[in-house]
GUFI-208252 format. One record per atom (N, C-alpha, C): x, y, z; residue in three letters. Coordinates in steps of 0.2 Angstrom, whole numbers, plus 5000, padded with zeros to 4 digits. Atoms other than C-alpha are relative to their C-alpha. Layout:
BEGIN
XYZAla
...
//
This chain:
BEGIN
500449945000Unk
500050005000Unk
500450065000Unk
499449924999Unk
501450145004Unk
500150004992Unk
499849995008Unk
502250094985Unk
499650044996Unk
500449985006Unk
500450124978Unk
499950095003Unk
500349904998Unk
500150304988Unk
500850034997Unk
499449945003Unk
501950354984Unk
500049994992Unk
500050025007Unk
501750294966Unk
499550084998Unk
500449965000Unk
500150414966Unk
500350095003Unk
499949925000Unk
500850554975Unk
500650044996Unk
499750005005Unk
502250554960Unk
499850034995Unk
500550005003Unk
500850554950Unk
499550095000Unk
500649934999Unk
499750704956Unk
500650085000Unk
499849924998Unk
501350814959Unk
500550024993Unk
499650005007Unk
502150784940Unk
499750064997Unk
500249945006Unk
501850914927Unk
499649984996Unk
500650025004Unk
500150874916Unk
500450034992Unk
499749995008Unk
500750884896Unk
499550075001Unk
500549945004Unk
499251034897Unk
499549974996Unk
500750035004Unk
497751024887Unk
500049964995Unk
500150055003Unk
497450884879Unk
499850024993Unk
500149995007Unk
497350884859Unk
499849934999Unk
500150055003Unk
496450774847Unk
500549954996Unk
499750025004Unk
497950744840Unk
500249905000Unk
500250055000Unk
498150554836Unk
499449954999Unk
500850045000Unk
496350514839Unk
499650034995Unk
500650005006Unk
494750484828Unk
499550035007Unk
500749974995Unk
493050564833Unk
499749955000Unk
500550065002Unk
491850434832Unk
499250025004Unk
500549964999Unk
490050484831Unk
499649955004Unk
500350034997Unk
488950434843Unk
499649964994Unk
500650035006Unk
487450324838Unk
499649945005Unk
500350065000Unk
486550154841Unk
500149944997Unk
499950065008Unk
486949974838Unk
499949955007Unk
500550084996Unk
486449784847Unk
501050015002Unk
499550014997Unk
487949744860Unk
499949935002Unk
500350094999Unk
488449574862Unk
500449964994Unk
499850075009Unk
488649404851Unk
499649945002Unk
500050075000Unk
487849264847Unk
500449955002Unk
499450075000Unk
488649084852Unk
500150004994Unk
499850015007Unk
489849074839Unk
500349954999Unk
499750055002Unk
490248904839Unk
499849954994Unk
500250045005Unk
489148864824Unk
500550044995Unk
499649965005Unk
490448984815Unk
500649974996Unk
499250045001Unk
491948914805Unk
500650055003Unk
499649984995Unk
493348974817Unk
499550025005Unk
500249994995Unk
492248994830Unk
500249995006Unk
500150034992Unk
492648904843Unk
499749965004Unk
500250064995Unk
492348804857Unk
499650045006Unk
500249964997Unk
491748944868Unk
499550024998Unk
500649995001Unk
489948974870Unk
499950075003Unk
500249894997Unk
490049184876Unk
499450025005Unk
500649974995Unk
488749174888Unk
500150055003Unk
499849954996Unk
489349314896Unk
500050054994Unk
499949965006Unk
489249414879Unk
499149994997Unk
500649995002Unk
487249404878Unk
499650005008Unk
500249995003Unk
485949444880Unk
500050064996Unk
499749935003Unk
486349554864Unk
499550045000Unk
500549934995Unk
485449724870Unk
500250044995Unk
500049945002Unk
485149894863Unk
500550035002Unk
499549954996Unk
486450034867Unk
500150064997Unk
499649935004Unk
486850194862Unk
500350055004Unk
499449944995Unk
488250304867Unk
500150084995Unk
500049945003Unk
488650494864Unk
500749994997Unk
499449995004Unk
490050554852Unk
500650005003Unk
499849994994Unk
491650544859Unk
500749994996Unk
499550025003Unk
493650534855Unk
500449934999Unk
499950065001Unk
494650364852Unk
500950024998Unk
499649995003Unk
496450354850Unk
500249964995Unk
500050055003Unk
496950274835Unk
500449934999Unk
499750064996Unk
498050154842Unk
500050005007Unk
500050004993Unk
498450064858Unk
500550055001Unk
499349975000Unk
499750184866Unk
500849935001Unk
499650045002Unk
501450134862Unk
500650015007Unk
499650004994Unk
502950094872Unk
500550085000Unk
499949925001Unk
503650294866Unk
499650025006Unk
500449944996Unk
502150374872Unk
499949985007Unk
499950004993Unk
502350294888Unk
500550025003Unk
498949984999Unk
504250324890Unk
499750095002Unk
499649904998Unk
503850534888Unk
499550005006Unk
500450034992Unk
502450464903Unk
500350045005Unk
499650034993Unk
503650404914Unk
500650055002Unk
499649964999Unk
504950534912Unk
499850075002Unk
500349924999Unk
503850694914Unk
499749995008Unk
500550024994Unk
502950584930Unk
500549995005Unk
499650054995Unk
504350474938Unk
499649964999Unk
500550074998Unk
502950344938Unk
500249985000Unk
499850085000Unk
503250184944Unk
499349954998Unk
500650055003Unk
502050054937Unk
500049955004Unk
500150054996Unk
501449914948Unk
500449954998Unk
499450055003Unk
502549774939Unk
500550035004Unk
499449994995Unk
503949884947Unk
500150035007Unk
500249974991Unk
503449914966Unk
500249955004Unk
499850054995Unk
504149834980Unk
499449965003Unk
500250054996Unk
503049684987Unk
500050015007Unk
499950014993Unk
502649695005Unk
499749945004Unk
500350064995Unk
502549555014Unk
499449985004Unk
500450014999Unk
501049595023Unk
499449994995Unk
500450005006Unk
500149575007Unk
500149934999Unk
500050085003Unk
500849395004Unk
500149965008Unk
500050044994Unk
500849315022Unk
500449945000Unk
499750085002Unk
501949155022Unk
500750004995Unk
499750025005Unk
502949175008Unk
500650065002Unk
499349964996Unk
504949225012Unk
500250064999Unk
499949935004Unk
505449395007Unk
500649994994Unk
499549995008Unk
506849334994Unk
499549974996Unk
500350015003Unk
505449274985Unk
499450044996Unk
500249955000Unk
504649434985Unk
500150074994Unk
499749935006Unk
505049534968Unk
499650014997Unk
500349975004Unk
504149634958Unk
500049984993Unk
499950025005Unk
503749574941Unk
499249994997Unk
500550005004Unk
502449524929Unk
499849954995Unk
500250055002Unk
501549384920Unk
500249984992Unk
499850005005Unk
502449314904Unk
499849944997Unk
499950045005Unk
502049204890Unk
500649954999Unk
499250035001Unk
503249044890Unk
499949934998Unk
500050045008Unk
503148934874Unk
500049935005Unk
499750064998Unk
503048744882Unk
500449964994Unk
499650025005Unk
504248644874Unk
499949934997Unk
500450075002Unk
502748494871Unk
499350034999Unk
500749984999Unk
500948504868Unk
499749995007Unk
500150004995Unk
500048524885Unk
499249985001Unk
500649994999Unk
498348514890Unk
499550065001Unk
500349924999Unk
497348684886Unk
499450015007Unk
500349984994Unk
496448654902Unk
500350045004Unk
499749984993Unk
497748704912Unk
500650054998Unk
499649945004Unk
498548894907Unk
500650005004Unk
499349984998Unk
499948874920Unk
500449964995Unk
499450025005Unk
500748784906Unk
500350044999Unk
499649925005Unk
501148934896Unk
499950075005Unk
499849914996Unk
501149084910Unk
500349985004Unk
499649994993Unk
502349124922Unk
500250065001Unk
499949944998Unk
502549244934Unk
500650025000Unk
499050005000Unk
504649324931Unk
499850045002Unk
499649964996Unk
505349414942Unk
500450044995Unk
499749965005Unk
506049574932Unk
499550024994Unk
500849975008Unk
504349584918Unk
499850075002Unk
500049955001Unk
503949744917Unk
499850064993Unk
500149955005Unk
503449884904Unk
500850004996Unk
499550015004Unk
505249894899Unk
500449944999Unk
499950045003Unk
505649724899Unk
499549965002Unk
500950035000Unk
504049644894Unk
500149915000Unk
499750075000Unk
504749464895Unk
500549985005Unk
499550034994Unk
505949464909Unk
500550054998Unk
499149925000Unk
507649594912Unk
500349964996Unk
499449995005Unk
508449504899Unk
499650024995Unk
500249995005Unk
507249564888Unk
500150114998Unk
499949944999Unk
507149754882Unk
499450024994Unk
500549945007Unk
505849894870Unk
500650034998Unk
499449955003Unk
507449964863Unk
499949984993Unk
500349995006Unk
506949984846Unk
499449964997Unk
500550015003Unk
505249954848Unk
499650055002Unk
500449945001Unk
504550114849Unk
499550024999Unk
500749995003Unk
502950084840Unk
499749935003Unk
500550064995Unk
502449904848Unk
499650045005Unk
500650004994Unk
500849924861Unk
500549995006Unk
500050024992Unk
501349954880Unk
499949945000Unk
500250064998Unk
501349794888Unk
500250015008Unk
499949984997Unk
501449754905Unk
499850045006Unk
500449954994Unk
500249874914Unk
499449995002Unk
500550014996Unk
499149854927Unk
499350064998Unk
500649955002Unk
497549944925Unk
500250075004Unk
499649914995Unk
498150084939Unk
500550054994Unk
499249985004Unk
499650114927Unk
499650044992Unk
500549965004Unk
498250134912Unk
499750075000Unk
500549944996Unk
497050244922Unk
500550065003Unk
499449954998Unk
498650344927Unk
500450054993Unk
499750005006Unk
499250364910Unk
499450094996Unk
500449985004Unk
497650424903Unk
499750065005Unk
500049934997Unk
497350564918Unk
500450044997Unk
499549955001Unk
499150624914Unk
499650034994Unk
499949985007Unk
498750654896Unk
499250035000Unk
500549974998Unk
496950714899Unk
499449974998Unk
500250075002Unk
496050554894Unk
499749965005Unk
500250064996Unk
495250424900Unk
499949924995Unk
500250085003Unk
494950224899Unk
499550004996Unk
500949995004Unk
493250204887Unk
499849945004Unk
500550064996Unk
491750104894Unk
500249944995Unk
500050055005Unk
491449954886Unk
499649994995Unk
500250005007Unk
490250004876Unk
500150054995Unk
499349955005Unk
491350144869Unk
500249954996Unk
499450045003Unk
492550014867Unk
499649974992Unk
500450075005Unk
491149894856Unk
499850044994Unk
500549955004Unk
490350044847Unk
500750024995Unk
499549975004Unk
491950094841Unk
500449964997Unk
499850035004Unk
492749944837Unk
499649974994Unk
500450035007Unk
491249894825Unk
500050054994Unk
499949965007Unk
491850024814Unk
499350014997Unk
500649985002Unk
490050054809Unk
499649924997Unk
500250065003Unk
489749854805Unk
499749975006Unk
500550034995Unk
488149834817Unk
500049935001Unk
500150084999Unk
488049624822Unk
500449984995Unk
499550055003Unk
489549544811Unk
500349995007Unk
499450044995Unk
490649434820Unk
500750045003Unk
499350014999Unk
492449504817Unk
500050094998Unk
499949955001Unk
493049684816Unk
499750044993Unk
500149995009Unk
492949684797Unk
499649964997Unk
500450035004Unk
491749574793Unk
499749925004Unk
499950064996Unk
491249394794Unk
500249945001Unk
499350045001Unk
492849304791Unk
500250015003Unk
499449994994Unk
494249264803Unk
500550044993Unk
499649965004Unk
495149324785Unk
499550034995Unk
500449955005Unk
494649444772Unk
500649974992Unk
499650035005Unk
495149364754Unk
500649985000Unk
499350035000Unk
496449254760Unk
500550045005Unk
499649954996Unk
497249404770Unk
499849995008Unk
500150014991Unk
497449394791Unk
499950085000Unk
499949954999Unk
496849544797Unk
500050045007Unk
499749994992Unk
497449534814Unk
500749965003Unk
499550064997Unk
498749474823Unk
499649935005Unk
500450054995Unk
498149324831Unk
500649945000Unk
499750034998Unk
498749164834Unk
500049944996Unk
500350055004Unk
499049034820Unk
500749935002Unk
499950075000Unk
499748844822Unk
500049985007Unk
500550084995Unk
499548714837Unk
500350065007Unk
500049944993Unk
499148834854Unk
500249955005Unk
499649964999Unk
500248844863Unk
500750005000Unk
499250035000Unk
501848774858Unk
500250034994Unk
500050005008Unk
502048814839Unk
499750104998Unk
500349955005Unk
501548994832Unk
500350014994Unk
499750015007Unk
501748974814Unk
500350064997Unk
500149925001Unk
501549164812Unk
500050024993Unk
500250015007Unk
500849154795Unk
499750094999Unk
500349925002Unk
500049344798Unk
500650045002Unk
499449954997Unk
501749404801Unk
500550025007Unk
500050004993Unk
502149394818Unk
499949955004Unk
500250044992Unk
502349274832Unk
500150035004Unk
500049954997Unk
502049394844Unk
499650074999Unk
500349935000Unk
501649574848Unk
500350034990Unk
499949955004Unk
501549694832Unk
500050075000Unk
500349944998Unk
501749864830Unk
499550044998Unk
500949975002Unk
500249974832Unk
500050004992Unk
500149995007Unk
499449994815Unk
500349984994Unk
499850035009Unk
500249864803Unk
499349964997Unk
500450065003Unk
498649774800Unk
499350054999Unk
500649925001Unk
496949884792Unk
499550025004Unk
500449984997Unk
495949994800Unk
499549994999Unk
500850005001Unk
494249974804Unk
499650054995Unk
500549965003Unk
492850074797Unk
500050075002Unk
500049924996Unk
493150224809Unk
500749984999Unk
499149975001Unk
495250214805Unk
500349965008Unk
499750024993Unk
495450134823Unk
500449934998Unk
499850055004Unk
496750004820Unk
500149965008Unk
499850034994Unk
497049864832Unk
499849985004Unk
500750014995Unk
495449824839Unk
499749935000Unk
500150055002Unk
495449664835Unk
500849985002Unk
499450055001Unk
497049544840Unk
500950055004Unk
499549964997Unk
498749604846Unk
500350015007Unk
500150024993Unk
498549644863Unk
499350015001Unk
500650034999Unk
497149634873Unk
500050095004Unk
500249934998Unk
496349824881Unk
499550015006Unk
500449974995Unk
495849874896Unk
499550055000Unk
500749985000Unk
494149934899Unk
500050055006Unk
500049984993Unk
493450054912Unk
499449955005Unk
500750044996Unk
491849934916Unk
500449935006Unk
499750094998Unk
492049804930Unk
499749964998Unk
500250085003Unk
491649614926Unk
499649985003Unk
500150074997Unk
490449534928Unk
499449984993Unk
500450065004Unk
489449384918Unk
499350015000Unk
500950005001Unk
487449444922Unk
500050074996Unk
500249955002Unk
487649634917Unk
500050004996Unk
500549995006Unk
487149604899Unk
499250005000Unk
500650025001Unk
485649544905Unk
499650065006Unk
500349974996Unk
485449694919Unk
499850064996Unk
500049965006Unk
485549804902Unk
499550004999Unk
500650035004Unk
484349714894Unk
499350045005Unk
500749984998Unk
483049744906Unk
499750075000Unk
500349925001Unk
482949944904Unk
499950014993Unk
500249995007Unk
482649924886Unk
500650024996Unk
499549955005Unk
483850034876Unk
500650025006Unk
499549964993Unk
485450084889Unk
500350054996Unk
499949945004Unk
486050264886Unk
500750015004Unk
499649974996Unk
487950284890Unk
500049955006Unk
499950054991Unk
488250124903Unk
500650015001Unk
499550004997Unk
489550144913Unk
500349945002Unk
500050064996Unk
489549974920Unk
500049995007Unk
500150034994Unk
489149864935Unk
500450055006Unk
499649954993Unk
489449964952Unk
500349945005Unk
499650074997Unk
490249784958Unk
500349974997Unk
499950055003Unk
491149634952Unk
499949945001Unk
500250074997Unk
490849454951Unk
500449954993Unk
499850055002Unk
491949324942Unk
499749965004Unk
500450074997Unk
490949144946Unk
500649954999Unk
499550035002Unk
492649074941Unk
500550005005Unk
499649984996Unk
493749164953Unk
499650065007Unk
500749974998Unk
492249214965Unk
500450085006Unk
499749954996Unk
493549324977Unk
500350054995Unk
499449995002Unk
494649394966Unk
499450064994Unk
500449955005Unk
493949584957Unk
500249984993Unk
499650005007Unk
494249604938Unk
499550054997Unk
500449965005Unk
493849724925Unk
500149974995Unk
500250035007Unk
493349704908Unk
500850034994Unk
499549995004Unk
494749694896Unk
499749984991Unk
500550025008Unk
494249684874Unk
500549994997Unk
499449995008Unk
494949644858Unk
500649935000Unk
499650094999Unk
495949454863Unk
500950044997Unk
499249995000Unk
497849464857Unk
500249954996Unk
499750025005Unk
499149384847Unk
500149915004Unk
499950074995Unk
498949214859Unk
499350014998Unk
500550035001Unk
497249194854Unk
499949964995Unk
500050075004Unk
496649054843Unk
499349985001Unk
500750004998Unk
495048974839Unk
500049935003Unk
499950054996Unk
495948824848Unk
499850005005Unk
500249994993Unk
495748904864Unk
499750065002Unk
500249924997Unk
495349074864Unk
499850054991Unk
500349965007Unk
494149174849Unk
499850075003Unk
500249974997Unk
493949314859Unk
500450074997Unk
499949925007Unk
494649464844Unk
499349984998Unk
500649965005Unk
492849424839Unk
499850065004Unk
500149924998Unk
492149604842Unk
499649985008Unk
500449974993Unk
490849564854Unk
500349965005Unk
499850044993Unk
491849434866Unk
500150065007Unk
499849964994Unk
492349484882Unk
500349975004Unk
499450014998Unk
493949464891Unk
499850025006Unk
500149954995Unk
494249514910Unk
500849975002Unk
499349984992Unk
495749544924Unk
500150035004Unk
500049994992Unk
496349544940Unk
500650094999Unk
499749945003Unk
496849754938Unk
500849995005Unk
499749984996Unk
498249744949Unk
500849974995Unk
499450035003Unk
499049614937Unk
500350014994Unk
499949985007Unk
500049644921Unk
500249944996Unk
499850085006Unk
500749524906Unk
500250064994Unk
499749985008Unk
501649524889Unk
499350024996Unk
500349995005Unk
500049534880Unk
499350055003Unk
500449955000Unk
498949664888Unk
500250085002Unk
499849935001Unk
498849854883Unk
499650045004Unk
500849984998Unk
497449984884Unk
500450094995Unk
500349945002Unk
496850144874Unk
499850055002Unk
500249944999Unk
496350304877Unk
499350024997Unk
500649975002Unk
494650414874Unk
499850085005Unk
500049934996Unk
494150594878Unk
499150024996Unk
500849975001Unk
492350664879Unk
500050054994Unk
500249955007Unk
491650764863Unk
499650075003Unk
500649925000Unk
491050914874Unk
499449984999Unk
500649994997Unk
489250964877Unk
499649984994Unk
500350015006Unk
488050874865Unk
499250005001Unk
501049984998Unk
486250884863Unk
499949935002Unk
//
């Protein structure tokens, strides 16, 4: 707890960039669309996943609002962290009253990393392929021997939602709800499956990064990449927002939980939800989480189809990883 207040009091006594510009971000015009998905597992690449938590698909409509057109990158966090000092949770000291039992040289700061097993495993059980390393971190998104040194345009990784939500203060921004988030990734294509349509490819072409050959051991990287890519190699959606689909995954401001589509539902039309004033994983019944969108370059319709637009991802805010990022959004001023 001291780490996070002196992390914040860094934070509130840094020098603000000043008034925020639209510069990088799309408008994106308010409107109306069904929120949600059908079970897609009658789909080809669908899946095995039946989205219950991603209906019932409901009305929505949200006001006009900014977007930026990528995730932020590992740049635009550097001139962050240099104007703030910030420390990002990944690199804050551990206090032992937090972990009861567990020795203090066991106690380091670090972050959640993808790690290739070196056989096929059982996709029931994720601790195959994650591990927590000591040293992961926003600049080194894979462990201290790793480094962002001449990735300057890859997606942040590594941040906690605090570190998000801190980002996007500084800069005069905030998180987008979730139905921002969904509105704006359909690029104007009301009920389709997939960002761009209702292929996992468009004419033969990937248009995400995702995850192609035997999960989790194998990525063939047939769309270019085993791994993260940098923002905006792959086409924009309909509104220019690139990267809303696959890649990494994007922290949301809504908490989680699995009934509030259907809490939606019940008011007819929802205008502008902010989401659930609690949380509830039935999975991990103690344990909070916010919504997170858009799946990542680990996905697959082996184990994980969740770049279709309307799925819905969640996590523990506190925790970070190689493959989750997060976006920006700024209000459009006073509208009728």
């Amino acid at each position: 707890m001291r780490a996070l207040a002196a992390g914040l009091a860094l934070l509130l006594a840094a020098p603000a960039p000043g008034p925020a510009s639209h510069a990088g971000m799309v408008r994106v015009k308010g409107g109306e669309f069904s929120m949600g998905m059908a079970d897609p597992r009658g789909l080809p690449s669908g899946g095995s996943e039946p989205m219950t938590d991603a209906r019932p698909v409901h009305r929505v409509s949200v006001r006009s609002f900014w977007m930026d057109r990528t995730d932020v990158t590992n740049a635009e966090f550097a001139r962050f962290v240099r104007a703030t000092n910030y420390v990002t949770v990944a690199e804050r000291p551990l206090s032992p009253k937090d972990f009861p039992g567990v020795p203090a040289s066991q106690l380091q700061p670090g972050g959640v990393v993808f790690t290739r097993p070196e056989h096929p495993v059982s996709l029931a059980d994720p601790s195959a392929w994650w591990r927590v390393v000591p040293g992961a971190n926003w600049r080194h998104p894979q462990g201290p021997n790793s480094s962002i040194t001449g990735h300057d345009t890859d997606p942040v990784v590594q941040v906690a939602y605090a570190d998000a939500e801190a980002y996007a203060r500084w800069a005069g921004k905030r998180l987008p709800t979730e139905a921002e988030w969904e509105f704006a990734a359909r690029g104007g294509l009301d009920g389709k499956p997939y960002v761009w349509g209702d292929s996992l490819t468009s004419g033969g072409r990937w248009m995400a990064n995702v995850f192609q050959g035997r999960f989790p051991v194998t990525d063939a990287g047939t769309d270019g990449f085993a791994g993260v890519a940098p923002v905006g190699t792959f086409p924009p959606n309909g509104y220019g927002l690139s990267d809303m689909s696959g890649n990494v995954w994007q922290w949301v401001a809504d908490w989680y939980r699995p009934d509030y589509y259907a809490q939606l539902a019940r008011t007819g039309t929802a205008h502008d939800p902010r989401g659930p004033a609690d949380w509830f994983d039935p999975l991990e019944p103690g344990v909070p989480k916010r919504v997170q969108r858009g799946g990542s370059f680990l996905c697959t319709d082996q184990y994980c189809t969740r770049y279709m637009v309307g799925a819905r991802g969640r996590g523990e805010p506190s925790t970070s990883s190689n493959h989750v990022g997060f976006r920006c959004v700024q209000d459009d001023g006073p509208q009728d």
